[in-house]
Residue, then its C-alpha position, 0 to 999 in steps of 0.5 A: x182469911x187474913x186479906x193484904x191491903x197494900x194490894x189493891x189490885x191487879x194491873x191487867x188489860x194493859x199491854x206490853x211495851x214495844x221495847x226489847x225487839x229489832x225497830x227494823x225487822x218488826x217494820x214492814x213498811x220501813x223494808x218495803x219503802x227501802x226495797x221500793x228504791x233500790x237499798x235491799x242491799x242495806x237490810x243486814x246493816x239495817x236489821x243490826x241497827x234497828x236491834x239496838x234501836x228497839x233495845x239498849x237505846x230506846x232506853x237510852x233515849x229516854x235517859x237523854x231526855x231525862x238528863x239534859x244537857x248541861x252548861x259549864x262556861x267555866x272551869x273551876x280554877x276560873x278557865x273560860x272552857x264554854x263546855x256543854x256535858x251530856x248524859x253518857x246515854x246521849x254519847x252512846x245514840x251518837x257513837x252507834x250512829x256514827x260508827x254505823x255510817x248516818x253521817x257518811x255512807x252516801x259519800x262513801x259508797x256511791x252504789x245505787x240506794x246509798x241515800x236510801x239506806x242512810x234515810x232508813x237508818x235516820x229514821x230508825x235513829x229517830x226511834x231512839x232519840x230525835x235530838x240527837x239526831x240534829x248533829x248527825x243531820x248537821x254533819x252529814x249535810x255538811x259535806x257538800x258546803x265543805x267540799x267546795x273549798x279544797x284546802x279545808x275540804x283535805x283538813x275535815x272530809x276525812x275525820x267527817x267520813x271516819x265513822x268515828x264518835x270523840x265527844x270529848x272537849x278537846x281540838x279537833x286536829x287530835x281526834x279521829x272522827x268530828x261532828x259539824x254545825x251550823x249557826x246563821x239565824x241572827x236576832x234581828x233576821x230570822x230566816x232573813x239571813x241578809x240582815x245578818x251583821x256579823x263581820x268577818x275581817x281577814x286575818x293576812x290574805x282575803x279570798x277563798x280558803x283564807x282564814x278570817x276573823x269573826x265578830x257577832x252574836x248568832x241567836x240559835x247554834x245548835x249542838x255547841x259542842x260539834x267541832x266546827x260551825x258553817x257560819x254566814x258573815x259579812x266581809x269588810x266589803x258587805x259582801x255575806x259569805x260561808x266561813x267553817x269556824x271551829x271551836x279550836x285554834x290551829x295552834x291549840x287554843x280555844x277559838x274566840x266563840x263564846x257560849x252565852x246560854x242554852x236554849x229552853x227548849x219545849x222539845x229536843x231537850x236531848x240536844x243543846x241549842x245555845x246562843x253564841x258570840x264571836x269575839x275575834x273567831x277563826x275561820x277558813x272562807x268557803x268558796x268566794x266572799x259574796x257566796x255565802x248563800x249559794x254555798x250553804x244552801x248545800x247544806x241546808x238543802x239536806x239538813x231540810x230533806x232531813x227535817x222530812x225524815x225526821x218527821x216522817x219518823x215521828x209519825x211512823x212510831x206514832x202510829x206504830x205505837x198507837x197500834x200496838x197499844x190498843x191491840x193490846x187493851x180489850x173494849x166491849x169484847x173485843x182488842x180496842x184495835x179492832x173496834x170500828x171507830x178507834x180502826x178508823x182513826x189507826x187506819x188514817x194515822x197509818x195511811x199519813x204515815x207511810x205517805x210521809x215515809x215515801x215522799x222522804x224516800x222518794x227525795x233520797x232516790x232522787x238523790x241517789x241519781x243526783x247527776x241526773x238534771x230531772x232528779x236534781x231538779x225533782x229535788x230542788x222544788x219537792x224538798x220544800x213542799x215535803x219539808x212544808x207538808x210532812x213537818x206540819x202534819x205530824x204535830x196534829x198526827x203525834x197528838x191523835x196516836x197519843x190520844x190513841x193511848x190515852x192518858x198513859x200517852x201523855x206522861x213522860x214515861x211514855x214516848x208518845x209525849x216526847x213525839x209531840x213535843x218534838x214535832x214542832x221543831x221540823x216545822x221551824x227549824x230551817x225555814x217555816x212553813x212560809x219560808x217553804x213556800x216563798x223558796x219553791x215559788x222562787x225556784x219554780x219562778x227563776x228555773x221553769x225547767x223545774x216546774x216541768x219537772x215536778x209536774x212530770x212527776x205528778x202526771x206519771x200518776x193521771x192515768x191510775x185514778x180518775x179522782x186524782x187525774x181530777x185533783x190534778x187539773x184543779x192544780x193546774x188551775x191554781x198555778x195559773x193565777x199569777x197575780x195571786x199566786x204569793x198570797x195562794x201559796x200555802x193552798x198550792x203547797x198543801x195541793x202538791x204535797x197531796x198530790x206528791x204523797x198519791x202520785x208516789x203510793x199510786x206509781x211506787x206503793x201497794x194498790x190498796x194503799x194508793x186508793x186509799x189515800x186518795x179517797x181519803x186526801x183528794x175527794x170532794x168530801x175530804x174531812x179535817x180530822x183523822x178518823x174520818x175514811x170512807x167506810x168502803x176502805x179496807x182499814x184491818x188491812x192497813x192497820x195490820x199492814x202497819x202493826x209492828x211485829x217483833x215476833x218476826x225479830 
């Protein structure tokens, strides 16, 4: 008998890819957390958004990633243009989005869980594409900032809530839908914005909703292409305001911004990240020079709670996609899933996941009640303590779902490799982890109505678990060391992140869930590594709890 040798082998033991399903319907813990607070309302949108999540675009992220973007600063008649050109992959993740509302369904209807169902859908965009993510984040944080100053609020509000995409080159007075950005870091400065020396000089007339002309250098500017930037400048008098500069002039020129080069980056390559100058750049001043702080801190204030959803996100397909791989490999007789070692470590990245998914929750329903004073409060010191926690944890959680995989995880045509080399990004961007803490001890400090707050918070959860009642007290204790407070800062982060995530599983989440997690996070034999439970935790059930399900498509 005549034997083929081109074929060697069977490929068999090897399972399929999670691709082709509904991202939201095959996702149990997704719809448990949305009905938790308040958007069921949002599952018909969200089940038609996840259906192109896990199609057409989950492989449309991947040709974002494949083909980056790429910078032309001139026309090939020698015109400055200062154009970045993307993939057509990386315009259809942003059409869908925007069209869909990621970037203003919240201030359109105002019902109760819109910020839920618009946190839902982030995290579901995630799926697709991270990147481009950053520009829909940046748009949708933008609104506050921007509505601070009625002239330029009547000029961009609109075109920023048309749920329309236009990726074209052109200005944005002639499109009926813009994208917005931010650039604030400064090479000498960092997260130190009032070491910023780009000046701003009035072009007639000075004050709020007056144009300015800018001059200066901005080391990071992510998404170039957006239609306008929120940009912090000194004015003549040294006082550092928020300017809303465009890419084009009122009289259709191109603005004096300039697109050094982009970024290389070790993640996020869908989105570019470019280094720019002013060289006499128009811009309208929000709010009253000297405000420029207090009126982009709107912004960041989302753009931070989107970094919590964004790495949220990376950990829920992590562990989605560790789960699904190894129920679908056999080991020793049984599905790896299944064998008790690999169970554990599932389990664990399980449990931070979801922990991570309703913190993030939790913020967009304070959100949805921000008019309330103790969910705004909530909001202004929880905000750094999950962007801290969450952005951290999921660099070392995208890496042990990989090593889940195994080494078919860490090539590129598995999108486990891109989640790790995405989770650093949140992490750093908008403030890092010192940043977060130094900012939550300056609100817990100036407003200590919030502290009370926060801590209301974590005491709705004392009389669920004696082990938590415990780890509580030991905050108590933390925080009252003053005179070591600052250097003691990351140690009182990570105590109220853990007791934030429980409090929330124990008070909103599943029984089973809650006294997992607290056996697993705030016992005295608390472990470093995932794959460490306690073996009286039920782990098939979490596991199963969280295993994606297409069939249910």
């Amino acid at each position: 008998m005549a034997v083929n040798n081109s074929e060697t082998h069977q490929v068999f033991n090897q399972p399929q890819p999670l691709e082709n399903y509904n991202a939201y319907s095959a996702d149990g813990i997704l719809q448990y957390w949305l009905n938790r607070f308040s958007g069921q309302w949002g599952e018909a949108l969200l089940s038609k958004f996840g259906e192109r999540i896990g199609g057409d675009l989950l492989a449309a992220g991947f040709s974002a990633n494949k083909h980056l973007p790429e910078l032309h600063t001139h026309s090939r008649f020698g015109e400055r243009i200062d154009q970045v050109d993307y993939h057509p992959s990386y315009h259809a993740l942003m059409e869908h989005a925007i069209t869909q509302g990621h970037c203003a369904l919240p201030w359109q209807d105002k019902r109760k869980g819109s910020h839920v169902v618009r946190a839902a859908m982030a995290v579901l965009h995630n799926h697709g594409d991270p990147g481009s993510g950053c520009p829909l984040t940046m748009t949708f944080a933008s609104v506050p900032a921007i509505s601070s100053q009625a002239n330029v609020a009547k000029l961009w509000l609109p075109k920023i809530l048309a749920n329309h995409y236009d990726g074209s080159n052109k200005p944005w007075f002639e499109k009926q839908g813009v994208t917005i950005g931010m650039a604030m870091t400064e090479k000498q400065g960092g997260s130190d914005v009032r070491a910023n020396t780009t000046t701003a000089t009035a072009i007639q007339d000075t004050g709020a909703g007056e144009l300015y002309s800018l001059v200066g250098h901005k080391w990071f500017c992510s998404a170039p292409m957006s239609d306008a930037f929120l940009v912090l400048a000194n004015t003549a008098e040294r006082e550092l305001s928020c300017f809303l500069v465009p890419r084009w002039r009122l009289d259709g020129s191109k603005n004096a911004m300039y697109i050094q080069r982009l970024k290389n980056k070790l993640g996020n390559k869908s989105n570019a990240s470019s280094e720019i100058e002013f060289r006499g750049a128009e811009g309208w001043l929000l709010a009253e020079p000297g405000r420029g702080i207090n009126t982009i801190i709107q912004m960041v204030a989302l753009t931070r709670y989107d970094c919590m959803l964004g790495s949220s996100s990376l950990m829920m397909q992590a562990a989605k996609e560790a789960i699904w791989h190894t129920s679908g490999r056999s080991v020793f007789g049984k599905n790896l899933h299944q064998q008790p070692l690999m169970l554990n470590v599932l389990a664990d990245l399980a449990l931070e996941a979801e922990a991570a998914l309703a913190i993030s929750m939790r913020i967009a329903s304070a959100l949805d009640n921000i008019h309330d004073e103790h969910q705004a409060a909530l909001i202004r010191s929880a905000t750094a303590i999950g962007k801290y926690w969450i952005c951290k944890r999921a660099i070392q959680h995208t890496y042990e779902a990989m090593e889940c995989i195994g080494g078919v995880g860490y090539v590129e045509d598995n999108v486990l490799s891109r989640l790790y080399k995405e989770a650093p990004v949140n992490s750093i961007w908008e403030g890092s982890g010192n940043v977060q803490c130094l900012d939550l001890l300056r609100v817990l400090n100036k407003e200590p109505e919030t502290l009370k707050v926060l801590l209301a918070e974590l005491e709705q959860a004392r009389e669920l678990n004696s082990t938590y009642a415990n780890k509580l007290d030991s905050l108590y204790e933390l925080l009252a060391d003053k005179q070591n407070l600052e250097v003691n800062a990351r140690r009182a982060m990570e105590t109220l992140a853990l007791l934030w995530q429980a409090a929330t599983l124990l008070v909103y989440g599943k029984k089973k869930i809650a006294e997992a997690f607290v056996k697993a996070r705030l016992a005295t034999a608390n472990f470093h590594q995932y794959g460490c439970l306690d073996s009286e935790i039920d782990m098939a059930y979490i596991v199963e709890r969280f295993k994606p399900k297409p069939d249910q498509v």
